[in-house]
N, C-alpha and C positions, 0 to 999 in steps of 0.2 A: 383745149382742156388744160386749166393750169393745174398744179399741183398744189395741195393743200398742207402742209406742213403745220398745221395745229395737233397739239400735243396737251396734254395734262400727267401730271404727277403726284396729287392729290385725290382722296379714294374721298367720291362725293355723294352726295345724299341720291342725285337724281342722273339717270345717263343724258350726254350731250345727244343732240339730234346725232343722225348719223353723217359721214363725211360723203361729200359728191351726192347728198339723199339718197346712200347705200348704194349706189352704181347698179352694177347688173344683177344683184342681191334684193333692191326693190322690191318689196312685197314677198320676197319669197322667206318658208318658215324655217325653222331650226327642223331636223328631223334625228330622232333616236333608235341607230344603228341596230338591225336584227344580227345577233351573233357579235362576233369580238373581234376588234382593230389590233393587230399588230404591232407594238413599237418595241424600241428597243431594249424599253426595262421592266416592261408589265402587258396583258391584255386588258380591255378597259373598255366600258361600255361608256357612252360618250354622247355630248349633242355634238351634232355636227349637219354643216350644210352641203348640198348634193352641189357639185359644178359641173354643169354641161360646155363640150366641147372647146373648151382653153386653146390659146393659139400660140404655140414654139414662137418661140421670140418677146412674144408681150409681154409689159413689164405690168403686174398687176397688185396695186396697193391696198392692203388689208387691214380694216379696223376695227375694233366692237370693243363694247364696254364688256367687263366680267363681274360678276358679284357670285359669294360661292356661300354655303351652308355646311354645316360640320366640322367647322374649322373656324379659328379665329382667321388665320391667312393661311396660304399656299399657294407653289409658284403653278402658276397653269398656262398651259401652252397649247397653242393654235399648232395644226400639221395637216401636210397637206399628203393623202394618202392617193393615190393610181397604179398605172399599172408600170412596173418598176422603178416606184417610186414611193419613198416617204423622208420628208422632209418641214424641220421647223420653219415653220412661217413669221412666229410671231410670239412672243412671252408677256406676260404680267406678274406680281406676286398680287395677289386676289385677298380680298378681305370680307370678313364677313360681317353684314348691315349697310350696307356702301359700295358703289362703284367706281370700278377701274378700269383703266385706258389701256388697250394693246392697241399694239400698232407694229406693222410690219409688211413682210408682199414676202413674193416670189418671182421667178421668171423661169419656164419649165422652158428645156433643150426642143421637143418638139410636141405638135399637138395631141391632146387629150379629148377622148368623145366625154371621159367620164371620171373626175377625181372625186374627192369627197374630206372637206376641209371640217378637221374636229379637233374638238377641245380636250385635254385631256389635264389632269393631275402627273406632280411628278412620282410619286410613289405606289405601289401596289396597296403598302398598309393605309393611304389615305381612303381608303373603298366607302367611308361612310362622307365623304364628299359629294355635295351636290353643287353643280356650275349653273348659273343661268347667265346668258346671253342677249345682251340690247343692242338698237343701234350698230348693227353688223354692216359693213359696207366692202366692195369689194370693185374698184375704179382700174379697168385697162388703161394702158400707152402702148402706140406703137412706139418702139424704137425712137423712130423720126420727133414723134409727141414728145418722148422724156428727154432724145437731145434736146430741144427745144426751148425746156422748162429749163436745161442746165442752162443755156446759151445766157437765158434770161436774167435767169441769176448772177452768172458773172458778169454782167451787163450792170445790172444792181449794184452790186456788191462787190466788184475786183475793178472799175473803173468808172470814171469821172469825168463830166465832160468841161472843158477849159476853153473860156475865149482869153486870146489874147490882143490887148487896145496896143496899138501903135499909132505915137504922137514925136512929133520936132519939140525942141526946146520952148517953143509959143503955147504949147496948149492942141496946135491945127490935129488932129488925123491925117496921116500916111494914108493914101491908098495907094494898092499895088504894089506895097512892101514884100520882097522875099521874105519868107518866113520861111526858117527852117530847124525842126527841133527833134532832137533824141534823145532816149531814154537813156540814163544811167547809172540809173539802181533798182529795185523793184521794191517793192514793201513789203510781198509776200514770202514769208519764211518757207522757202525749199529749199532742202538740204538730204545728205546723207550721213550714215555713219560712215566714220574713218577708223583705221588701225594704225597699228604703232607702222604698217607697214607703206606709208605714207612719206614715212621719215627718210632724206636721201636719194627718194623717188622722184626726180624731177618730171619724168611723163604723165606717173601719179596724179602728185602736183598740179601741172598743167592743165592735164582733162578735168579735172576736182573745178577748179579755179575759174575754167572759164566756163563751166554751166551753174554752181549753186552757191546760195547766198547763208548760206546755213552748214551748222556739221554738229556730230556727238560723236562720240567718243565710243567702238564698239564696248571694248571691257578696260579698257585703261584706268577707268578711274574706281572699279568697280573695289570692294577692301579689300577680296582676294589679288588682287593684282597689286596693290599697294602698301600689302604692311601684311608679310611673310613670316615675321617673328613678333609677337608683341612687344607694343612700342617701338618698332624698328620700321619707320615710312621711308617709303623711296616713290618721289615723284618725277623722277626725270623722263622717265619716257613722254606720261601726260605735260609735264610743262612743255619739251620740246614739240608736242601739238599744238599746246597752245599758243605757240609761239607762231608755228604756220599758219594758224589760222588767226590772230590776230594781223601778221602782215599781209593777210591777203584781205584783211578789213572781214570777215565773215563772223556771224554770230553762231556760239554754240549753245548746247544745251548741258546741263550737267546729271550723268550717268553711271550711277545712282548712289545714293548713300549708304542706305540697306536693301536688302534685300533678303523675303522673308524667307523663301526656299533654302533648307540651311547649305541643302548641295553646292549653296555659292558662297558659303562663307565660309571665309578661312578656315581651314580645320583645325587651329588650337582653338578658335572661338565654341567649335561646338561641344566640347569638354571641358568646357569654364562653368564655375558652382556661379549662382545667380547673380552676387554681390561683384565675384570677378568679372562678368560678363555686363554688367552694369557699369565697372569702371573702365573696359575695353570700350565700351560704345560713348563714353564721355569723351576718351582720347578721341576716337574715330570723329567725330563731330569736331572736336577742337580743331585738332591737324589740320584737314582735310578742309574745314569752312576758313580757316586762316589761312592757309598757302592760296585758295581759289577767289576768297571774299570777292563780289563785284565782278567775276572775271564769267559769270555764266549766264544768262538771261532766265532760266527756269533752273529746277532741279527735280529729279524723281528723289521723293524722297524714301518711302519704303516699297519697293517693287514686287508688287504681285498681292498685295494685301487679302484680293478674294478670295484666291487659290493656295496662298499657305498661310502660316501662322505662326513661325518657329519664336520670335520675340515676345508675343504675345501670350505662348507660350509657356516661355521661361519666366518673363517678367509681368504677367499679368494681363488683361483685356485693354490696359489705358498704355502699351509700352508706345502704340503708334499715336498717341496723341504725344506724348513727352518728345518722340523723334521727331514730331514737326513742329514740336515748339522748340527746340531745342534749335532745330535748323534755322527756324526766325530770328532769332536771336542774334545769330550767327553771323545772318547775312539777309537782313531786313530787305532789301531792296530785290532778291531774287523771287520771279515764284514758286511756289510749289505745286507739284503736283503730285498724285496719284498717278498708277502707274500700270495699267491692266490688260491682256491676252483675252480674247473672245467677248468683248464686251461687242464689237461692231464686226466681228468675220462671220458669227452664227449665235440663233437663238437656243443653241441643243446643251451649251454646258450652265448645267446649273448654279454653278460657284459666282458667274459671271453674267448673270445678265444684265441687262438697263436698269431695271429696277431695282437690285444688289448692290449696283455703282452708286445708284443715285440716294437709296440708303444709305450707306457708307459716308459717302460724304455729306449729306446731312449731318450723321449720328457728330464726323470728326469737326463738324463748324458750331453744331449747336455745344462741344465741349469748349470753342474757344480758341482753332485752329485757325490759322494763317492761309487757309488753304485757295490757290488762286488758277488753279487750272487743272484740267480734266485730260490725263494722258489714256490715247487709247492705242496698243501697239499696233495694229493691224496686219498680223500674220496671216496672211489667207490661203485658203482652198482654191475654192470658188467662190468667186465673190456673189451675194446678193443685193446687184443695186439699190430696190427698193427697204429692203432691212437696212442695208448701210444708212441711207436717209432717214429710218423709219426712228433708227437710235440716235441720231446725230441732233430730229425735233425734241426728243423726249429730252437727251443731256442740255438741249440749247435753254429749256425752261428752268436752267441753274443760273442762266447770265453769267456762266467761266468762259472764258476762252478754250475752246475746244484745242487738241494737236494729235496729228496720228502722229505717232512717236519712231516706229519701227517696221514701215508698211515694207512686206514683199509678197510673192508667191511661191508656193509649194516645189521643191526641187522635183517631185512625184512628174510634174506636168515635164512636156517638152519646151524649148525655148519661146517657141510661139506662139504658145497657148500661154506660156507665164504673162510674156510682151501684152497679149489681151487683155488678160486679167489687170494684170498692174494698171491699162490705159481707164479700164474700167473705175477702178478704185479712186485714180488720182482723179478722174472728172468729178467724181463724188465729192471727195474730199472738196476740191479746189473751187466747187460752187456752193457749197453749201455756209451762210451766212455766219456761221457758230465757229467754223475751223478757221485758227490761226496762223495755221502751222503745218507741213508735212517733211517728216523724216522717214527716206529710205534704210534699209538696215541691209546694206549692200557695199559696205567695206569690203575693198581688194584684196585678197589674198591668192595666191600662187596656183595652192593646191587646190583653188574651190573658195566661194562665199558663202555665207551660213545657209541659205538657200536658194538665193536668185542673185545673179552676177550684171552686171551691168553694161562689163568689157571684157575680154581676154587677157591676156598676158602682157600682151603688145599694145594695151589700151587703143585698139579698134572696138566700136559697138557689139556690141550682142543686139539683139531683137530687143531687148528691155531697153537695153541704153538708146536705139533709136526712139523709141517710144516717149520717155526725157527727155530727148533733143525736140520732138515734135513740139508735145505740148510745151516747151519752154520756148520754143519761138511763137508757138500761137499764142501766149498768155505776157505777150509784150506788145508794146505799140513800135518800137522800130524806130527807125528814123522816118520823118514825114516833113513834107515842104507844102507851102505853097502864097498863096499873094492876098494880101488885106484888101476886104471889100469899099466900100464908097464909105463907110462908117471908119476906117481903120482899122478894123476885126478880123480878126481868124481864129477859128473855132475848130476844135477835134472832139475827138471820146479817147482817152487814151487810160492805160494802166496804172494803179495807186503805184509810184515811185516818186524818186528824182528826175528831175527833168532839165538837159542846157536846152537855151533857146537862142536861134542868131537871126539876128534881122540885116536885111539888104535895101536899102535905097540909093541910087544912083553912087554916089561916091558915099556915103554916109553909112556908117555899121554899128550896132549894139549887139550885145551878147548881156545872158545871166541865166540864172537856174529860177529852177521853179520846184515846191513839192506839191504831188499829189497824195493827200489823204482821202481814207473814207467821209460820205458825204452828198446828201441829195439835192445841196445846190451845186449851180454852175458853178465851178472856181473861173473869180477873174484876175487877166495878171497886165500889169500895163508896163510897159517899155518906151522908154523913151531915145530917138535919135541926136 
């Protein structure tokens, strides 16, 4: 069974067939609940469909078109209600005359004879809403199945297969040339965030250095950390990062510019009259894009855009369009991104969903914004694999470059339940065709990480950081040898990076690099002795 990753983000006249022909959902109807569903902000009378006996472990993919009456829109959400249990499945914001796409899943802890998956509105006052339901489908995996589908994907998509022609200086083919070739860079952005506490830390250093190709900056570059009195900037801590992490050749990201939550901006900004605080965010932009210009690969440019609003605020509805033009300008060559919490950890906060994001940045492009990629932090609970996927098809129908920006898990768990979770996420992430990018938010510090640590004191492992080491060796090709056949060839599948490659015939030797890029033809590469 492969996985169906088709997605829509326009509200259409007619509903798509359903996906899998509705799975174990086939033929079966919508029914309307006698008495009242419990959730967490209303009781609510609801369609919803009965599921008979679910199996702990399976991963089960959910989808239906939604169309709603009484309302021009409204966000409506799929929940999966049993017995200690209720939980979002899956969101839409619904319109009314036309159909919309949810898409989402679950994976219950253990088996159920009897849930009962409904649709509801987010509010009590919406009561004169009516939901109707197409094309509902609802497609199992075992485990083993959705490994499978990821295997596949990174197979796709994180690697390429390469023959290599070995020939003498006449033209002949070699055969039985030693070949022998290893990887020495990888393409893919994994990284973590760093702190100032980094600096001096040579064991730091070390472990940092020799697992990731990436880093950001946890609050260093943030304006509270950088410019303490008006017009008074002090970048030295941040330049001395950036200094580590360009000698170690590692690419960062840049963290952030604004941020809309005022709780993080400097406190004389948030007592500045409007005209003041319009010439404080000129400086901020100036400063800050001149010391850094070229020196970051992306930017967040206002952080947290769905969950607060303090600029917009003060300066108006269009402040976050001016901040990313402002940013462009700046420093043309970077991208930018958005920047948002609970867009891919859970369908339950309203400020955030798929649909919210994907609004948004519509509303910020059709003004005119530069806008080049889609940050998603990924703070998680527990993760939901198939929601993870289910958000990652709907954002990929933007054609951004996806990035989880800040993935950890919850200090709440114990270490090794975190270790799962994170292994969880990162298989997500890392096969899924749309993501460019992953950043941990797992900077060292002494006393504690913001939520999940990665090493101890002594930089030995923790259970997450083994988890990192795993997949970072499984998501490379290594070193690999062997001998050209009767044609002169030798052929592998190996990981989008750099690549040296050394040939051996009798006395006779060549060496040279090679890059893997994405790509669905064979790369070929010829060598000559």
């Amino acid at each position: 069974m492969l996985y169906d990753s088709s997605a829509y983000t326009e509200c259409q006249a007619r509903p798509e067939a359903p996906l899998y022909h509705g799975g174990v959902l086939k033929n079966q109807a919508l029914v309307q609940p006698r008495g009242r569903i419990a959730t967490t902000n209303s009781a609510l009378y609801t369609p919803a469909l009965m599921l008979h006996n679910l199996t702990g472990g399976t991963v089960y993919c959910f989808s239906s078109w939604v169309k709603i009456k009484g309302a021009d829109s409204s966000l409506i959400r799929a929940s999966l209600a049993g017995e200690d249990l209720h939980e979002c499945v899956g969101s839409v914001i619904a319109k009314r005359g036309c159909w919309s796409f949810l898409k989402g899943g679950f994976v219950i802890s253990s088996s159920s004879n009897f849930s009962l998956l409904y649709f509801h509105y987010q509010n009590a006052e919406e009561k004169d809403i009516s939901i109707e339901i197409a094309s509902a489908s609802l497609q199992p995996f075992t485990s083993q199945q959705w490994e499978k589908n990821r295997q596949l994907r990174i197979n796709a998509e994180r690697k390429r297969v390469v023959t290599l022609h070995v020939s003498d200086k006449q033209g002949d083919r070699v055969e039985g040339a030693l070949v022998q070739v290893q990887q020495i860079s990888k393409d893919f952005p994994l990284g973590s965030a760093i702190a100032s506490t980094v600096l001096g830390n040579q064991p730091y250093q070390n472990w940092f250095v020799k697992r990731f190709n990436a880093a950001v900056f946890e609050n260093e570059l943030k304006w509270n950390a950088t410019e303490h009195e008006p017009g008074k900037v002090n970048y030295t801590i941040p330049d001395q990062m950036l200094e580590f992490v360009r000698a170690n050749q590692i690419i960062s990201r840049g963290h952030n510019i604004f941020w809309e939550n005022p709780k993080f901006a400097p406190p004389w900004v948030r007592n500045l009259s409007d005209h003041d605080l319009e010439s404080a965010i000129n400086f901020r932009i100036q400063s800050l894009m001149k010391n850094y210009k070229d020196e970051f690969i992306n930017w967040d440019v206002n952080n947290e855009m769905l969950h607060f609003d303090f600029y917009e605020q003060r300066l108006g509805p269009n402040a976050s369009l001016r901040l990313f033009e402002m940013a462009h300008q700046s420093d043309p060559l970077a991208t930018l991104f958005m920047n948002e919490f609970n867009v891919v950890e859970t369908c339950a906060d309203y400020h955030s969903t798929v649909d919210a994001y994907i609004s948004r940045l519509r509303e910020l492009k059709l003004n005119g914004v530069s806008m080049g990629g889609i940050g998603l932090q990924g703070h998680f609970t527990r993760p939901n694999p198939p929601l993870i996927r289910a958000v990652l098809d709907k954002l990929a129908t933007l054609h951004l470059p996806i990035w989880l920006t800040e993935v950890d898990v919850n200090k709440k768990f114990d270490m090794e339940t975190q270790a799962l979770y994170l292994e969880e996420v990162l298989r997500e992430g890392f096969s899924h065709p749309s993501v460019n990018g992953i950043m941990l938010w797992t900077a060292h510090h002494p006393n504690g990480c913001y939520q999940m640590c990665l090493t101890d004191n002594d930089f030995h492992n923790l259970p997450a950081g083994d988890v990192v080491d795993k997949l970072l060796m499984e998501w490379q090709t290594g070193e690999i040898e062997g001998l050209t056949d009767e044609r002169g060839s030798y052929s592998f599948n190996g990981f989008l990076g750099e690549y040296k490659v050394s040939v051996k015939y009798g006395n006779q030797t060549a060496s040279s690099t090679f890059s893997l890029n994405r790509g669905g033809e064979t790369r070929h590469f010829s060598i000559q002795l």
